[in-house]
Short mmCIF file of the C-alpha atoms (twelve columns), coordinates in Angstrom:
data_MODEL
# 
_entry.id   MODEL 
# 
loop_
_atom_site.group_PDB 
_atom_site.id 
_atom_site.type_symbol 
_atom_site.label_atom_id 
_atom_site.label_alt_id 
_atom_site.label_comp_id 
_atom_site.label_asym_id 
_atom_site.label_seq_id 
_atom_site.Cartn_x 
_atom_site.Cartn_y 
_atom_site.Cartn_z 
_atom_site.pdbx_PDB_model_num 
ATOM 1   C CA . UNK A 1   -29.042 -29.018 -1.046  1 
ATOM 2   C CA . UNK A 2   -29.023 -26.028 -3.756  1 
ATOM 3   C CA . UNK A 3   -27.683 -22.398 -4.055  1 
ATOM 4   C CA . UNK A 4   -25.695 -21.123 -1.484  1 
ATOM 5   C CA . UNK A 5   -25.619 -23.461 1.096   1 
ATOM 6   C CA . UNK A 6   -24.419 -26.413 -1.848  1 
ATOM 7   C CA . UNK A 7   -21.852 -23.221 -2.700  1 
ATOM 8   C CA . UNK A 8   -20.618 -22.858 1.078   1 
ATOM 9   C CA . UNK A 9   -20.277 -26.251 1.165   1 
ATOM 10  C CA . UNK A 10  -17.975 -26.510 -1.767  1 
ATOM 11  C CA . UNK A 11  -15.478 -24.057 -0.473  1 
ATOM 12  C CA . UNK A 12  -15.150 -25.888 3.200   1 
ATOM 13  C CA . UNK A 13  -14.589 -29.199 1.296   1 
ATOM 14  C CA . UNK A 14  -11.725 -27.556 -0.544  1 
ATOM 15  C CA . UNK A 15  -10.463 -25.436 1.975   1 
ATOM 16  C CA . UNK A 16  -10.282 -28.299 4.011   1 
ATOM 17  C CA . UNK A 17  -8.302  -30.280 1.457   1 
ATOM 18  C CA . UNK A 18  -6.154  -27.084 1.025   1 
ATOM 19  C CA . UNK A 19  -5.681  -27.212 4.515   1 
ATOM 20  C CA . UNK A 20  -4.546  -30.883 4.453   1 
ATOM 21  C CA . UNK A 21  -2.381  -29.823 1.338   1 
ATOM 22  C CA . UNK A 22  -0.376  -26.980 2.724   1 
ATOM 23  C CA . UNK A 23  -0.063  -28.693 6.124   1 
ATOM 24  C CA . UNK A 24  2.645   -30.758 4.567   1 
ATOM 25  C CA . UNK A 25  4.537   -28.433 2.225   1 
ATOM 26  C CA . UNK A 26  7.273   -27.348 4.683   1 
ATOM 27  C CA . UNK A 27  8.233   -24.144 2.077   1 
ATOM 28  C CA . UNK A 28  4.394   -22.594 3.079   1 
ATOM 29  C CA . UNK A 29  5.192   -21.120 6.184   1 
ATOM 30  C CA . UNK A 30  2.135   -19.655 6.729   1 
ATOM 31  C CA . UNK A 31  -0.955  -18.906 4.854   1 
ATOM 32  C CA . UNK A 32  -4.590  -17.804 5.663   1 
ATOM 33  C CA . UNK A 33  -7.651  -17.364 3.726   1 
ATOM 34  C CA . UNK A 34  -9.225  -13.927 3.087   1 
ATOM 35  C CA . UNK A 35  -12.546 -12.154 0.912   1 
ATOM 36  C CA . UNK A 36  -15.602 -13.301 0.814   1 
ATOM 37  C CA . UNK A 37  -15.087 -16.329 2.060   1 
ATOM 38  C CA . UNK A 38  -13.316 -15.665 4.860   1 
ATOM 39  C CA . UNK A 39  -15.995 -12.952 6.020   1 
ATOM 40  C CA . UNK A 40  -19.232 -15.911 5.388   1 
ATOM 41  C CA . UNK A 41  -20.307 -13.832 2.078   1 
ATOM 42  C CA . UNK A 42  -19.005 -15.709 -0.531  1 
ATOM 43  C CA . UNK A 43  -21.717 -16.655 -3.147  1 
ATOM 44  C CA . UNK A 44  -21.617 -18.579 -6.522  1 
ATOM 45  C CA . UNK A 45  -18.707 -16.888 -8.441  1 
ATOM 46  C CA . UNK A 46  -16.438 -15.870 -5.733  1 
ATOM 47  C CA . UNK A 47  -12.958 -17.552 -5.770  1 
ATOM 48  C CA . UNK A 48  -10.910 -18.894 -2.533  1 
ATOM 49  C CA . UNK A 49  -8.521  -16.374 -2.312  1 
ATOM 50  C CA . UNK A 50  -5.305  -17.239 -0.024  1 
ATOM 51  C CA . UNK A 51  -2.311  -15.271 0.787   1 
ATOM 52  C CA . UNK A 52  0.338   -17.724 1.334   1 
ATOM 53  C CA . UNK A 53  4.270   -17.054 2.609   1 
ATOM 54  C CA . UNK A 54  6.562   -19.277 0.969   1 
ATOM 55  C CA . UNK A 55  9.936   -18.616 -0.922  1 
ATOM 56  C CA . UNK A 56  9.937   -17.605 -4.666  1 
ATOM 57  C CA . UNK A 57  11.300  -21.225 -5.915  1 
ATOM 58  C CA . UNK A 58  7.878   -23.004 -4.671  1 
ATOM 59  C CA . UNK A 59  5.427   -20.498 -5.803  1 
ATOM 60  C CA . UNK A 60  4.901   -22.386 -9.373  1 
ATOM 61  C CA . UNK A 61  4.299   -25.663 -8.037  1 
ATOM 62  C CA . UNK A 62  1.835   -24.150 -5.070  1 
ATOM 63  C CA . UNK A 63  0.036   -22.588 -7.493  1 
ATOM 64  C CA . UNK A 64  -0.391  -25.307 -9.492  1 
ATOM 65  C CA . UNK A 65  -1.406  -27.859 -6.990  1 
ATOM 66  C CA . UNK A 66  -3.526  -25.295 -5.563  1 
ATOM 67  C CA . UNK A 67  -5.748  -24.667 -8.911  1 
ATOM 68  C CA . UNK A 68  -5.711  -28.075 -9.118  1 
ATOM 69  C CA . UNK A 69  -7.537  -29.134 -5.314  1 
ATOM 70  C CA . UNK A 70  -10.082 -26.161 -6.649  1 
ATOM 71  C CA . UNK A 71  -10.951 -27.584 -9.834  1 
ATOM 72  C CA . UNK A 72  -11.472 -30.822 -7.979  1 
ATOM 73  C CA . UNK A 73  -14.328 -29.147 -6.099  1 
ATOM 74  C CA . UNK A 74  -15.145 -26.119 -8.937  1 
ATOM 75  C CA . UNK A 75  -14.188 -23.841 -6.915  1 
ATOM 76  C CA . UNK A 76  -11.159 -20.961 -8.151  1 
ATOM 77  C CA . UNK A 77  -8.611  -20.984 -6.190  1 
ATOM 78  C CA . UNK A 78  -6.432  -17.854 -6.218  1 
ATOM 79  C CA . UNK A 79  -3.659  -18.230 -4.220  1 
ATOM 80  C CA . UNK A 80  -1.697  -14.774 -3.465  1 
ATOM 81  C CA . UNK A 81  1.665   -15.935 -3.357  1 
ATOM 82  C CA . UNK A 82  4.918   -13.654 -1.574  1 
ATOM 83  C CA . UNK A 83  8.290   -14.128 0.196   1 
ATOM 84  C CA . UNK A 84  8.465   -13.080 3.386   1 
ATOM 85  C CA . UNK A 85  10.401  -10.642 2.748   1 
ATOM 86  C CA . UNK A 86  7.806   -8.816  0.251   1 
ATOM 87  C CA . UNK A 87  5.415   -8.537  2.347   1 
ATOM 88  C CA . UNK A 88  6.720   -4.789  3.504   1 
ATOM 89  C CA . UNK A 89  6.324   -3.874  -0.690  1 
ATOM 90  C CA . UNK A 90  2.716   -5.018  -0.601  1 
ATOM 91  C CA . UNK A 91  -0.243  -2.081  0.109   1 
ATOM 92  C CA . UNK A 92  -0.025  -1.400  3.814   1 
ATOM 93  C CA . UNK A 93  -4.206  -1.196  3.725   1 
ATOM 94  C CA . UNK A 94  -4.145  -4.100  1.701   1 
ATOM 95  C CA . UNK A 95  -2.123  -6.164  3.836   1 
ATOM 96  C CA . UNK A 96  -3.679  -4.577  7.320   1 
ATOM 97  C CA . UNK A 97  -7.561  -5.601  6.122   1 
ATOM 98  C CA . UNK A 98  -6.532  -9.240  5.079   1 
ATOM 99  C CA . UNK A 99  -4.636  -9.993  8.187   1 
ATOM 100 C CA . UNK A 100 -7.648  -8.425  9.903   1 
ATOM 101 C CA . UNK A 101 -10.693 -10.193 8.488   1 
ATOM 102 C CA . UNK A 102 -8.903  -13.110 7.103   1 
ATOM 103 C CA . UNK A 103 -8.625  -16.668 8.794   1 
ATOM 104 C CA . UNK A 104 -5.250  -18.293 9.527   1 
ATOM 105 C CA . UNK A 105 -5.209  -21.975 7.934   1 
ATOM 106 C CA . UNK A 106 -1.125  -22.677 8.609   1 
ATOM 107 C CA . UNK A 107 1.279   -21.020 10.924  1 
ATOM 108 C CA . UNK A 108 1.508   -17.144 12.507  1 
ATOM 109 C CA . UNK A 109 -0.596  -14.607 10.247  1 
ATOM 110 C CA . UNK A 110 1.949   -12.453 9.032   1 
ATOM 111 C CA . UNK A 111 3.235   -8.965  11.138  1 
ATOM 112 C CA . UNK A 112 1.116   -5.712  9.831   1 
ATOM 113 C CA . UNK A 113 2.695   -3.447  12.708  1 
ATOM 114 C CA . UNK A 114 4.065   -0.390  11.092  1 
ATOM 115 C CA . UNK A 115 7.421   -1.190  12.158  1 
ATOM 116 C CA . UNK A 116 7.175   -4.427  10.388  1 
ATOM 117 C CA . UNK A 117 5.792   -2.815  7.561   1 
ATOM 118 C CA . UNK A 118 8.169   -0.254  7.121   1 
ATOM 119 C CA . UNK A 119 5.679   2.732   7.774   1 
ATOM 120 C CA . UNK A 120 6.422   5.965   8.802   1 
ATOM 121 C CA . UNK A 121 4.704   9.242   9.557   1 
ATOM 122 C CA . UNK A 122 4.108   11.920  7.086   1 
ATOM 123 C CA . UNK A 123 2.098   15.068  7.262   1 
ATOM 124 C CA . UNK A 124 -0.249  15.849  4.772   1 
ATOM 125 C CA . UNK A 125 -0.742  20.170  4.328   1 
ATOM 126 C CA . UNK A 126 -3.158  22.037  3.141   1 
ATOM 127 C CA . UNK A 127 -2.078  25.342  2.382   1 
ATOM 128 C CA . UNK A 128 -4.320  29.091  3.323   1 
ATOM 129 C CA . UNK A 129 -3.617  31.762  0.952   1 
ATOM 130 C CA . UNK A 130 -6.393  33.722  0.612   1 
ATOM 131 C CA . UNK A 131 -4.733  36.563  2.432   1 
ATOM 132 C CA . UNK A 132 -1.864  36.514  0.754   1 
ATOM 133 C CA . UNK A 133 -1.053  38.536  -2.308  1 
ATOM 134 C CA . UNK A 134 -0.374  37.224  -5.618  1 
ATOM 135 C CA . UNK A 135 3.455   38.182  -5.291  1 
ATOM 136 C CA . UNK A 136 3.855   36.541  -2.211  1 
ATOM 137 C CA . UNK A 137 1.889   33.529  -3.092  1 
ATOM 138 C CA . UNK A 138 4.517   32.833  -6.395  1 
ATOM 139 C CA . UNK A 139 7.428   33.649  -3.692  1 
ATOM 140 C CA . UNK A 140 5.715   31.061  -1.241  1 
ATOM 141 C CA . UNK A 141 5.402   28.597  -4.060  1 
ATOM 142 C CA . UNK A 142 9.058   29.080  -5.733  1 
ATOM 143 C CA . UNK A 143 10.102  28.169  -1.929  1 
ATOM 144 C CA . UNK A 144 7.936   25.304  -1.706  1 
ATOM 145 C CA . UNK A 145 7.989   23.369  -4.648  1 
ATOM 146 C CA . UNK A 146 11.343  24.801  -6.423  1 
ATOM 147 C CA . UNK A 147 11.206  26.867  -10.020 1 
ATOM 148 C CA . UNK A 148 12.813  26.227  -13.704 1 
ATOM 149 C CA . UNK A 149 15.110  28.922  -14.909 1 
ATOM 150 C CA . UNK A 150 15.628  30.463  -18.635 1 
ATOM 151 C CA . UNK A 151 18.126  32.364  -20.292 1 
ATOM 152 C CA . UNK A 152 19.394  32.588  -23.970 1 
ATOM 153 C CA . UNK A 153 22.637  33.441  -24.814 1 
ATOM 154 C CA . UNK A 154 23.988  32.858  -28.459 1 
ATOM 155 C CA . UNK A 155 20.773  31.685  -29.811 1 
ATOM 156 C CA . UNK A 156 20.727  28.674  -27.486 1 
ATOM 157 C CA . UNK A 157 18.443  27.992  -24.489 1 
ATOM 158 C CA . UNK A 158 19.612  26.946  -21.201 1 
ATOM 159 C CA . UNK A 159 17.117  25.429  -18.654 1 
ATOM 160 C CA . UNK A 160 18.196  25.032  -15.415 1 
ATOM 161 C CA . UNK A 161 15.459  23.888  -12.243 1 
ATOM 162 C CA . UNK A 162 16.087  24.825  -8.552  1 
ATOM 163 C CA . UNK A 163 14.599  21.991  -6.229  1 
ATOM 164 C CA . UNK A 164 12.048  23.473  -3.756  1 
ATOM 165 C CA . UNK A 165 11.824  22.443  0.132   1 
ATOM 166 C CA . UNK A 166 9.191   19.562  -0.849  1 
ATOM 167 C CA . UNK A 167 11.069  17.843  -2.681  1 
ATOM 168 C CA . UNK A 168 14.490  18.777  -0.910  1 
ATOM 169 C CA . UNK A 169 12.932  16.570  2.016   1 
ATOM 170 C CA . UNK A 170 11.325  13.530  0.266   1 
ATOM 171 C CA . UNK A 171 7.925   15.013  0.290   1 
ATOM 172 C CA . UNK A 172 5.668   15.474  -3.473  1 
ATOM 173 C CA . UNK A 173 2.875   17.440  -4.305  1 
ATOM 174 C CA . UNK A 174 -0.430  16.308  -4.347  1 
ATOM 175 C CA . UNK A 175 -2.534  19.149  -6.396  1 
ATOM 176 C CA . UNK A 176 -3.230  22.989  -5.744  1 
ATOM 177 C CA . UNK A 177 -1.749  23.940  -2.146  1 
ATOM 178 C CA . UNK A 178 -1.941  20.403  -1.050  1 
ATOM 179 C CA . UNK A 179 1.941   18.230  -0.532  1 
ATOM 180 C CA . UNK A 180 3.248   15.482  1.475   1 
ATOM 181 C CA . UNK A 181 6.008   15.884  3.935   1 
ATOM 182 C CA . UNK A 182 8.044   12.979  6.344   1 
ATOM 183 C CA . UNK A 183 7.059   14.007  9.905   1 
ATOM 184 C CA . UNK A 184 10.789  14.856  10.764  1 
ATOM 185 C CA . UNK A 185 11.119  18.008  8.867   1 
ATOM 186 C CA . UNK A 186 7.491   19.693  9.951   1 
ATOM 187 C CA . UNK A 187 9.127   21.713  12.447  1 
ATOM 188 C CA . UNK A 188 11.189  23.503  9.594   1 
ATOM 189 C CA . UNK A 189 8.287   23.529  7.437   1 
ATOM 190 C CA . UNK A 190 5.905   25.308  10.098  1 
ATOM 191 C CA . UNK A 191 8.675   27.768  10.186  1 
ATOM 192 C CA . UNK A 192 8.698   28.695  6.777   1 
ATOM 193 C CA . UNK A 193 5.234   28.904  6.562   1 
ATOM 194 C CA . UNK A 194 4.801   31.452  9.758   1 
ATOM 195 C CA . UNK A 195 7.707   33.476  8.170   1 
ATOM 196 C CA . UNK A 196 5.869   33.940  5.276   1 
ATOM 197 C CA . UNK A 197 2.513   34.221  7.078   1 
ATOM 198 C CA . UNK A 198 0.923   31.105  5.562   1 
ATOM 199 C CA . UNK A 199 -1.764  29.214  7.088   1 
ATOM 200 C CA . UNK A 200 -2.430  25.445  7.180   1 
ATOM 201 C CA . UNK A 201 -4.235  22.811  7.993   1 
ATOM 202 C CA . UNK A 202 -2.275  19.337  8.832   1 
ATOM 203 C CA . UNK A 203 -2.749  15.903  9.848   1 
ATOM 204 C CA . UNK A 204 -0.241  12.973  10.152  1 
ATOM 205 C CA . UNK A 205 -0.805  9.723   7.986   1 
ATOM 206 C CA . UNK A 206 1.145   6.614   7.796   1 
ATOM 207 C CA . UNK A 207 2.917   5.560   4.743   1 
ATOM 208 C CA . UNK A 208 5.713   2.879   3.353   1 
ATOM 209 C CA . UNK A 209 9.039   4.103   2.970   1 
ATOM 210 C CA . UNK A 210 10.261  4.367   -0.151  1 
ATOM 211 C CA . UNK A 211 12.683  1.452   -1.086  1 
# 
């Protein structure tokens, strides 16, 4: 047997002693195996990777055992190791597509619902000026995204900045025109907007709250 089928057969003889490893280390709670080897694609110098739950205190010895069973088989073993309660800080795409195509080798794979995750919705707006004039666009942009203030007096400079609606709601600006908002203050942004006769384009995505 040579190539890839000697290759797959290395990573199901240590995956199987990984699986007889973790089975009795009460600390993993659960663990599952995603990449290339969990989707059958996994050729000569792809690694094991494993996301594993298990508190803080037991990650150095997991790892270490675990590089060990790989190097008994050459294979890397790259364990992903997090508390359970980290998972909400990891990538919610991240997390989603390795709960999704990955394969469950102890315990529950972990919750990626966005309540578990800590998501919520946020609009993401394009602004339409191109029938606006240039004073009303810099009025429509002091409003939006706030405006620094300069005065002299006595040969010393005082800078002061005024906070615009954007970031008065949590929300941050992405480029020319283009800002993030939470979902719960789009009403009083579509107001503004009509008021001053903007147009927009808008679509709701789902992101991790902030702390």
């Amino acid at each position: 047997m040579t190539g890839r089928p000697q290759r797959l057969a290395q990573f199901e003889d240590c995956l199987r002693d990984v699986r007889r490893y973790l089975a009795g280390r009460r600390e993993a709670s659960s663990a599952l195996v995603y990449g290339s080897v969990a989707l059958g694609t996994a050729g000569p110098e792809s690694d094991l990777d494993l996301l594993i739950v298990a508190p803080r205190p037991a990650h150095e010895g997991l790892a270490r055992d675990l590089f060990r069973i790989g190097a008994r088989h050459d294979v890397t073993v790259s364990p992903y190791l997090v508390e359970r309660g980290e998972l909400r800080t990891l990538d919610a795409q991240f997390l989603e597509s390795v709960v999704r195509d990955g394969v469950p080798i102890k315990g529950p794979a972990p919750d990626v619902s966005l309540r578990a995750i800590h998501a919520e919705p946020y609009q993401l707006v394009t602004l339409q000026l191109d029938r606006l004039g240039q004073k009303a666009k810099v009025a429509l942009s002091r409003e939006l995204y706030g405006y620094e203030s300069v005065r002299t007096y006595k040969r010393r400079t005082y800078r002061s900045r005024t906070p615009g609606f954007v970031e008065t709601v949590g929300g941050r600006k992405l480029g020319r025109g283009t800002f993030l908002i939470p979902s719960r203050a789009w009403a009083e942004l579509d107001a503004l907007l009509e008021a001053r006769r903007a147009k927009r384009w808008a679509f709701t995505v789902w992101m991790q709250s902030p702390g």
